[in-house]
C-alpha positions in Angstrom: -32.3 -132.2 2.4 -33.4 -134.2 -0.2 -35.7 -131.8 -1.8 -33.1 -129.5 -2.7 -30.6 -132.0 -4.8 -33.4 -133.0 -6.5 -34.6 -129.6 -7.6 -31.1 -129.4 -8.4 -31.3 -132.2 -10.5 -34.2 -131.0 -12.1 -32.7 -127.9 -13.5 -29.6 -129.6 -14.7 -31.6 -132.1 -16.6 -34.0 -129.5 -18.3 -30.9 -127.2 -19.3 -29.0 -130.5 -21.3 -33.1 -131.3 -23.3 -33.5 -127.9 -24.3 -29.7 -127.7 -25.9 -29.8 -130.8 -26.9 -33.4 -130.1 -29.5 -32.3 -126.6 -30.2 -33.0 -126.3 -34.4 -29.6 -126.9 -35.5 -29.5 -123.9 -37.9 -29.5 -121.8 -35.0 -26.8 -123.2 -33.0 -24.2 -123.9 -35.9 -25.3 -120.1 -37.5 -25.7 -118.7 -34.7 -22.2 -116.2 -35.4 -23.6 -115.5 -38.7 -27.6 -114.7 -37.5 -24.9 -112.2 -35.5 -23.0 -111.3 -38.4 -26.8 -110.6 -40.2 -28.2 -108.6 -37.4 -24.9 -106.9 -37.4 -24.8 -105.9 -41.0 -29.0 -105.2 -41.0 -27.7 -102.7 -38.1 -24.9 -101.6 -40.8 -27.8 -100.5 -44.1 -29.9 -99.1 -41.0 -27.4 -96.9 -40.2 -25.9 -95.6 -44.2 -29.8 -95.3 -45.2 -30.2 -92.8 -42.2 -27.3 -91.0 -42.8 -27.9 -91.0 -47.0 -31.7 -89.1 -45.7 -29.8 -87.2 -43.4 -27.4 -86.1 -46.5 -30.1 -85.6 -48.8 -32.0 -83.6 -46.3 -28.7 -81.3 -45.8 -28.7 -81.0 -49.7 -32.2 -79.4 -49.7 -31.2 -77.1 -46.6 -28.1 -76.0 -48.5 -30.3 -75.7 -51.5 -32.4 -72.8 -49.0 -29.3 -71.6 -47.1 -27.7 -69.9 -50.8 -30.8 -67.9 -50.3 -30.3 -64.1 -49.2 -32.4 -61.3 -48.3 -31.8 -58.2 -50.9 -30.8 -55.3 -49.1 -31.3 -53.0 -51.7 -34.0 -52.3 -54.5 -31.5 -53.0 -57.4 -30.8 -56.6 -55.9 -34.2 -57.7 -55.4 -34.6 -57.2 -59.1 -31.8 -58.8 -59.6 -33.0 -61.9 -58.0 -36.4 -62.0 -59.1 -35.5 -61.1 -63.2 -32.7 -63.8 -62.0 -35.8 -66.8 -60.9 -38.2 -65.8 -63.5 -35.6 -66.2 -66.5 -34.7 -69.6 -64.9 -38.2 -70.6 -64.6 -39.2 -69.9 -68.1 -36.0 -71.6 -69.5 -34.9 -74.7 -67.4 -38.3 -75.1 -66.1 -40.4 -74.2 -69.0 -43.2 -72.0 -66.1 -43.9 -69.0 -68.2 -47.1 -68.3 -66.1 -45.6 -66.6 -63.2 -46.3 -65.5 -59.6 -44.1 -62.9 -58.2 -44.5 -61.1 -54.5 -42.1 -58.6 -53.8 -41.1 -55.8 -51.2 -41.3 -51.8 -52.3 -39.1 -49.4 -52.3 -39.8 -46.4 -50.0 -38.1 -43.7 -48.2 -36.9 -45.3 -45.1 -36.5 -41.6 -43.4 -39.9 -40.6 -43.8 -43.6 -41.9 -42.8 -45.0 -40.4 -45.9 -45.7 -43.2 -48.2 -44.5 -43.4 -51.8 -42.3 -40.7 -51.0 -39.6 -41.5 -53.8 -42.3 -41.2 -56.6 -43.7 -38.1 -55.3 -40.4 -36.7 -54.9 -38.1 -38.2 -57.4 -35.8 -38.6 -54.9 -32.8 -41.5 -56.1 -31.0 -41.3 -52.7 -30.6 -45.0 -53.2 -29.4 -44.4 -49.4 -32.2 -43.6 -48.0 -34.6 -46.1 -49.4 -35.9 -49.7 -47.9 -37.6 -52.2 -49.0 -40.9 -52.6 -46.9 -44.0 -55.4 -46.5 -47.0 -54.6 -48.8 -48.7 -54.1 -45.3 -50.7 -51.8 -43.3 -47.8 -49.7 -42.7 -48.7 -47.6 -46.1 -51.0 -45.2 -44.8 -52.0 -44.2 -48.4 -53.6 -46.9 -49.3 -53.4 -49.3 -52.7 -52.8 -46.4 -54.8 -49.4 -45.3 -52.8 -48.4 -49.1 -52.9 -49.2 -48.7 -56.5 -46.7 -45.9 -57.0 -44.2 -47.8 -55.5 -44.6 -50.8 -57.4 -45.4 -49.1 -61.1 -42.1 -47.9 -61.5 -40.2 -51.0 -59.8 -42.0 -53.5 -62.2 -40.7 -51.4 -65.3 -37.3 -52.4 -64.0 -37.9 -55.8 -63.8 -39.1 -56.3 -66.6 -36.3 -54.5 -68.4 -34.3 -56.8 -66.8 -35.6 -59.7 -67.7 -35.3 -58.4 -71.4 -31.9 -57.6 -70.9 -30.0 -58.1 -74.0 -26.5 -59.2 -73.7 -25.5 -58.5 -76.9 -25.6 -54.9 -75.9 -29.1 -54.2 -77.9 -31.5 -51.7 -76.8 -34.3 -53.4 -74.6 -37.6 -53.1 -75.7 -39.7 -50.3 -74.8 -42.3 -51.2 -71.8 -46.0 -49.7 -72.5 -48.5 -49.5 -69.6 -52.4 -49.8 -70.0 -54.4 -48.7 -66.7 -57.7 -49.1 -68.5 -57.6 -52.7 -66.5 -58.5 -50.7 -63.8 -62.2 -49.6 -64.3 -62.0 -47.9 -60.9 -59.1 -46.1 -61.5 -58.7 -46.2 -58.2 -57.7 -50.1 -56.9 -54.2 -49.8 -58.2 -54.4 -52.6 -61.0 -52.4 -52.4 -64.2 -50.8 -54.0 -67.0 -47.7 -53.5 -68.5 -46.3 -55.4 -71.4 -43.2 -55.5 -73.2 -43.5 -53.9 -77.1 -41.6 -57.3 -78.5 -43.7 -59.2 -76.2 -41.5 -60.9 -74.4 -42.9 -60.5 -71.1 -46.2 -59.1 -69.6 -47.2 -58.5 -66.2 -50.6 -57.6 -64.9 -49.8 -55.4 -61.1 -51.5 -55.6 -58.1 -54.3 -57.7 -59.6 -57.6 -58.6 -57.9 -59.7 -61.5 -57.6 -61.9 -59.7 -60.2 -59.0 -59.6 -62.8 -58.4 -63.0 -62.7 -61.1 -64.2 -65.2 -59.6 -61.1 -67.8 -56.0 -62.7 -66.9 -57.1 -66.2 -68.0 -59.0 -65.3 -70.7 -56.4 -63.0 -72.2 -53.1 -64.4 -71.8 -53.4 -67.0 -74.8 -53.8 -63.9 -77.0 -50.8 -61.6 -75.3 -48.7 -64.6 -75.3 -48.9 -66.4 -78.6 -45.7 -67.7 -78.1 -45.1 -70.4 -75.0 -42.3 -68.9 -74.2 -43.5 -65.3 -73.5 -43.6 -64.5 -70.0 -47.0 -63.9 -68.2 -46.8 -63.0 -64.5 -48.9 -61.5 -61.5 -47.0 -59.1 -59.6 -47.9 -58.5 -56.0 -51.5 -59.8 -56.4 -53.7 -58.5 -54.0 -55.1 -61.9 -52.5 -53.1 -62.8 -49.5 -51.3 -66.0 -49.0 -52.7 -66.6 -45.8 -56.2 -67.8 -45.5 -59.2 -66.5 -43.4 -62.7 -67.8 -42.8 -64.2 -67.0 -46.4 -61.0 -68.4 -47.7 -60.9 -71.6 -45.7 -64.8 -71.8 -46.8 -64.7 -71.5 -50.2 -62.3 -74.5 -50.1 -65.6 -76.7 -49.1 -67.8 -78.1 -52.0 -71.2 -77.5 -52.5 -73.4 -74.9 -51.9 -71.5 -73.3 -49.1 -68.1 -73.2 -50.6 -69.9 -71.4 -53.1 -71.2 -69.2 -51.3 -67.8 -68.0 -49.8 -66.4 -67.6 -52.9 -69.2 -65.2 -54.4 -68.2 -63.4 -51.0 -64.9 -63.0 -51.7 -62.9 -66.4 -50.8 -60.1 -67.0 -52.9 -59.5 -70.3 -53.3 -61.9 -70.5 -57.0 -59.9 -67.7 -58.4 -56.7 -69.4 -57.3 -57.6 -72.7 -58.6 -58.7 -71.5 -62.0 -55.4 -70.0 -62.1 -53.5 -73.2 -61.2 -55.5 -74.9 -63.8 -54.2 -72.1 -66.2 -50.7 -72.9 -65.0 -49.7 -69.7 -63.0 -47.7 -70.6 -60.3 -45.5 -68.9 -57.5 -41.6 -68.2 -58.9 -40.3 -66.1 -56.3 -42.3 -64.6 -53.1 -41.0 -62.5 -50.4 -42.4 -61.0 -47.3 -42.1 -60.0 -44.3 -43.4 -59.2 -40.8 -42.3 -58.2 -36.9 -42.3 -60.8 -35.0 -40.8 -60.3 -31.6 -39.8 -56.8 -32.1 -37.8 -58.2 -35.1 -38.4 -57.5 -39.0 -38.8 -61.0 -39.9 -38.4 -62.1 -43.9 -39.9 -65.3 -45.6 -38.4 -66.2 -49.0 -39.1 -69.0 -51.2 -37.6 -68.8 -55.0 -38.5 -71.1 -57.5 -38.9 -74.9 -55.8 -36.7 -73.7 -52.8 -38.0 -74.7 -49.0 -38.9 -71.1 -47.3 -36.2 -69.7 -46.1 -36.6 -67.2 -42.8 -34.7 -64.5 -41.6 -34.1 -62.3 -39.2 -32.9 -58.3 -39.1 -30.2 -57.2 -37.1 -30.7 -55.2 -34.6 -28.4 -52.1 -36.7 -30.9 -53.0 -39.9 -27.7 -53.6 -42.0 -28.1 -57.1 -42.5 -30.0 -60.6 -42.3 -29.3 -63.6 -40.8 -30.9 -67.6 -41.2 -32.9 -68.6 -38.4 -34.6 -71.5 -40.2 -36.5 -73.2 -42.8 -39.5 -75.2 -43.6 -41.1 -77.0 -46.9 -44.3 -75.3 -45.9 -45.0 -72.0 -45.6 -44.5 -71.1 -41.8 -46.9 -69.7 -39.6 -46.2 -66.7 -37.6 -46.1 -69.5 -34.7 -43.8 -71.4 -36.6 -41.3 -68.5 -37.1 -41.7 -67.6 -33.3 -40.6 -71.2 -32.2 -37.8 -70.5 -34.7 -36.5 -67.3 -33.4 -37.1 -68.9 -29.8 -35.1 -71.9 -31.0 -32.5 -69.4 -31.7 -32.2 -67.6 -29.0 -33.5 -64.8 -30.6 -35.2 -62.4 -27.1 -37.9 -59.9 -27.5 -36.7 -56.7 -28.6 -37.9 -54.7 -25.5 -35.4 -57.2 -23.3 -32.7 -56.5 -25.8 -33.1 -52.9 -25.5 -32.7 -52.7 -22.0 -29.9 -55.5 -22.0 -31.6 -58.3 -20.5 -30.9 -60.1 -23.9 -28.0 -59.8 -26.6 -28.5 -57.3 -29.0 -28.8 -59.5 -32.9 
């Protein structure tokens, strides 16, 4: 009995020595270390809702992005970013990928230049991809006469003077047959090598001080005919040394790309696209905008958001996007098992 009242005392007489040599600045500030902790937890929260605020400014910055639905609008938006970029960001070296115009009725490629057809009706934009049986030259076609427009465009004079007359010399092509060009403005206002290869791109640096004597002439690649994704030469040629050499002299781009950064050409407005999950998928980035995907209803008249990221996306990325939207395969949306886009 008497081990248990003295444990008892025991405990008592700890609990009074450990108040009594508590520091006293904790016991007498003990509501304010409370208030401190409190207001810590306060700036904690307004600095992660200030990120989250600047992070919605950069998505809203994407989400005024839209997919052209017509020939005449793409124009419209890329004479639109590459006006912007050689006045408010002084970029007069230029990168443009576009879509082409071709008749969305037939599977004959380039079949509004061969025809003449301007059944503006009857004409999509499509991916510079495998889809155009004719090859380089058909894309070529296709692109030729839409590069005029954009360049007039961009010339536009809204004083209501004639624009200047666009001259085209093909002799950059000593093939005549990989669909390269140049086409330049009579006033010199803009220039714009098409379709362009890796083998151009030593021409295109050592010429455009000459065609553009003045800084703020426009100088820009249209629909160059490296692609933006890499491949094994590509990620080689990225190496040093003797290797990454190598891959280059075997066709990796990234030399000729960096010899263009170093010249100061850089992207302005890029759009592509794809099918991904039965879908035609579009990737758009304009000027220093995050990309911007979308995907195509399912009765083609329109696009919708589905996401966006600072980095180009992967098709894996788009994928977990259009899963993250509930976005089904099209095979499960023809047959009902998912609702049609």
């Amino acid at each position: 009995m008497f081990r248990p009242i003295y444990f008892a005392f025991m405990l008592l007489a700890l609990s009074a020595y450990s108040t009594a040599f508590v520091p006293f600045a904790t016991r007498t500030l003990g509501n304010r270390g409370f208030a401190l902790r409190k207001s810590a937890a306060v700036n904690k929260d307004a600095a992660a809702e200030t990120e989250t605020t600047t992070e919605a400014t950069k998505t809203a910055s994407s989400s005024s992005l839209s997919i052209p639905l017509s020939c005449d609008q793409m124009i419209r938006q890329v004479a639109s970013a590459m006006k912007e970029a050689a006045a408010v960001q002084g970029n007069t070296r230029q990168i443009v990928r576009i879509l082409l115009p071709r008749d969305s009725t037939y599977g004959d490629l380039g079949k509004k230049s061969e025809t003449g057809s301007e059944d503006s009706v009857s004409i999509s934009l499509v991916p510079t991809d495998e889809s155009w049986q004719g090859g380089i030259m058909q894309l070529y076609r296709a692109a030729a006469p839409t590069t005029e427009k954009i360049m007039k465009q961009v010339t536009a004079n809204t004083a209501g003077g004639l624009p200047p007359r666009i001259l085209e010399d093909r002799s950059v092509d000593e093939s005549g047959f990989d669909g390269v060009s140049f086409f330049k403005a009579d006033d010199n206002q803009i220039s714009c090598w098409l379709q362009p290869t890796q083998e151009n791109v030593d021409e295109i640096i050592e010429k455009t001080p000459a065609i553009s004597a003045d800084n703020n002439d426009i100088v820009a690649l249209i629909n160059p005919q490296w692609r933006l994704v890499d491949d094994a030469l590509d990620t080689a040629s990225k190496k040093g040394g003797f290797l990454g050499g190598l891959a280059s002299f075997l066709g990796g781009k990234s030399g000729s790309l960096k010899r263009l950064k170093d010249a100061g050409f850089s992207p302005v407005y890029t759009l592509e696209g794809y099918v991904c999950r039965g879908a035609n998928v579009r990737l758009l980035q304009v000027l220093d905008s995050e990309w911007a995907v979308f995907c195509e209803r399912d009765n083609g008249e329109s696009f919708f958001p589905v996401g966006t990221s600072k980095q180009r996306p992967t098709y894996q990325d788009v994928e977990v996007m259009l899963s993250d939207s509930d976005i089904g395969f099209k095979y499960a949306r023809d047959i009902g098992m998912s609702p049609k886009l």
